[in-house]
Structures are given as C-alpha cells and as structure tokens.
C-alpha positions in Angstrom: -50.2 9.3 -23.5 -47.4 11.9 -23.7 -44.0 10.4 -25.0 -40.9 11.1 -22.5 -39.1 14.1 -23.2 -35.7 13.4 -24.7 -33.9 15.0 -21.1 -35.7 12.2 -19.1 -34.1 9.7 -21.7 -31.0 11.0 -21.0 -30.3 11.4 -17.5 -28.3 9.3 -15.3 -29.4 6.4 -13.7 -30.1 7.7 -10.0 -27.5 6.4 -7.0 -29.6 3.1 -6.2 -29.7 2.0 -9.5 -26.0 2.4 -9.7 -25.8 0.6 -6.6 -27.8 -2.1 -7.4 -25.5 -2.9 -10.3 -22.4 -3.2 -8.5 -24.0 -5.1 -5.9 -24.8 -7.5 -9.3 -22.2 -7.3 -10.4 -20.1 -8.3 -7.1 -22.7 -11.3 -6.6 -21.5 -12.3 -10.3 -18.0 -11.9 -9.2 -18.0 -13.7 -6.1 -20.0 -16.4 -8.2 -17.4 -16.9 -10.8 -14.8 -17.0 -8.3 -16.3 -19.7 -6.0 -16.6 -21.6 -9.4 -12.8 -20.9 -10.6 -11.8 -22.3 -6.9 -14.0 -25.4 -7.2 -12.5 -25.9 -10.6 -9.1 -26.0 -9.5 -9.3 -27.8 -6.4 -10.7 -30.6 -9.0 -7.5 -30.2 -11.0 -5.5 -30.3 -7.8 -7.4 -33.7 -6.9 -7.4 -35.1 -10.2 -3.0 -34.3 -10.5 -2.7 -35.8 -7.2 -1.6 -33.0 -5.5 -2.4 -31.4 -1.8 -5.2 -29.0 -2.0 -4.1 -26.3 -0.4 -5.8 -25.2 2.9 -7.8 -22.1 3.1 -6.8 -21.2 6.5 -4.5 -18.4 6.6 -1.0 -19.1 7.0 0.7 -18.1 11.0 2.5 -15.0 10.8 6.5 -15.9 11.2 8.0 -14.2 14.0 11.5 -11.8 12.7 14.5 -13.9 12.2 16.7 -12.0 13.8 14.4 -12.6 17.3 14.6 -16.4 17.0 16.9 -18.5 18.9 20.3 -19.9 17.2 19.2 -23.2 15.5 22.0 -25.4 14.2 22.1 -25.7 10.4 19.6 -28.3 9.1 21.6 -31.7 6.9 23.7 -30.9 3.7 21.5 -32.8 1.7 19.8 -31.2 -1.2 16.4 -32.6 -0.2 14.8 -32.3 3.3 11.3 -33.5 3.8 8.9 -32.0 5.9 7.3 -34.3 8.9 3.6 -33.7 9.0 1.5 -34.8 6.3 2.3 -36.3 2.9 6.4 -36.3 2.6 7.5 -34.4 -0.4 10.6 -33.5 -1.1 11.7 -29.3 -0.4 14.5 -27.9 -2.2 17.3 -26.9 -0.3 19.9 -24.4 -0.8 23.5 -25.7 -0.9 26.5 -24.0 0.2 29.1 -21.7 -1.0 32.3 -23.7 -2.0 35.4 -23.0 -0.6 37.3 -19.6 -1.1 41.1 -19.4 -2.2 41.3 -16.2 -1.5 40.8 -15.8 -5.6 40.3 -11.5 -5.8 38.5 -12.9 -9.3 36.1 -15.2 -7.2 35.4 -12.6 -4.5 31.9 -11.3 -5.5 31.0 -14.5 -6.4 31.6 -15.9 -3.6 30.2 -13.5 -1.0 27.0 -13.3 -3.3 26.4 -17.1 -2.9 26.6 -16.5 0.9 24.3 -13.8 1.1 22.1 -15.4 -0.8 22.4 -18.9 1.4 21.9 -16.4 4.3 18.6 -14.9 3.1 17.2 -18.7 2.0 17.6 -20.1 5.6 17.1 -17.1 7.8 16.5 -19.3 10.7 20.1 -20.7 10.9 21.3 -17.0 11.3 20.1 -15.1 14.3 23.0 -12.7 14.4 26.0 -11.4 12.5 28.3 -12.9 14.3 27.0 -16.3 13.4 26.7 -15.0 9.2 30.9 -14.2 9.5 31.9 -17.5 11.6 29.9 -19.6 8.8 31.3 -17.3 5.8 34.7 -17.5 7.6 34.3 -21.6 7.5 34.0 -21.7 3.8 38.1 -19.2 3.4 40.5 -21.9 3.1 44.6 -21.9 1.8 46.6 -23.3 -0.8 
C-alpha cells in the first residue's frame, strides 16, 4: 500500500471540513453560554436578587415627543410599583445660584446633567430654562 505523498499531507482541509468545525465549534459556544446563563441565574437566586427577564426590553419613545409630566417627589429614593419594591436612585437638584460668576459652570453643569437623568420631565426648552430659572435667586 503506497504511502501518501507529502502534498496530500499538506493541503488544506477542503470547505466542508472547515465548515463542520465552526459549526462545532458554535454548538460548543452556544453550549457554554447556556451553561454561564444557568450559572448566574443560580447566583442571582441564591443573593436574593430579581432574575432578570429575557424578554427584550420596549423601545422608549424620544423624550422630546412625550407629553409634559410634572417632576416626580424630591426625595432621593423613589420606588417602582410593580413587582418587588426596591429602592432607585434619584438625581437631586441643583442648589440655588447667587449669581456667583465663580459658581456659574458649576451650576449650569449640575442642571444639564439633572436634565439628561430625567428626560421625561423636560419635553421642551422652554420648560429646561423656567426650571433652571427657578433655582437663580438674590442676596
């Protein structure tokens, strides 16, 4: 029986070979991750936490299309209705401006940042300078 010739040994493996070894290879993948998942939704049980749902979340609509909403309570925590109540961080307001040229950046910074953290209470600019002008006081 003739030995291979060293060319044959060296080829490339042809296109379905190749293809069956990322289809493998993507069966060991998926695999691993269904394992990883299961493993931390054990974690998540054991910690007592919610396990997360694996429905995809609803697309928000645009802020700026949204109806004007009054401004939800001052209080740094606000808990959400539906489900098990935990409590949500919650941005707090600027403090007042003196007209201090030294606090100026500061303060419009910490409004534009309170704008972009509770989009929903802003539907238009009008609102965004009425609520900045609330915050100007006087000596």
């Amino acid at each position: 029986m003739p030995s291979p010739s060293p060319m044959a040994q060296d080829l490339p493996p042809s296109n379905d070979d190749h293809i069956s070894h990322l289809e493998a290879t993507i069966d060991d993948l998926k695999s691993q991750g269904e394992a990883t998942k299961s493993m931390l939704q054990a974690i998540l049980e054991k910690l007592g936490g919610p396990v997360p749902n694996p429905a995809p979340s609803p697309v928000l609509p645009h802020p700026g299309l949204e109806p004007n909403t009054p401004l939800s309570p001052m209080s740094p925590f606000v808990t959400h209705s539906a489900g098990r109540k935990r409590p949500v961080l919650k941005a707090s307001v600027p403090g007042d401006f003196t007209g201090d040229r030294a606090k100026g950046k500061a303060f419009l910074s910490s409004c534009r940042t309170y704008m972009h953290l509770c989009p929903e209470a802003f539907s238009d600019e009008t609102t965004r300078i009425i609520w900045a002008l609330s915050f100007m006081k006087t000596d």
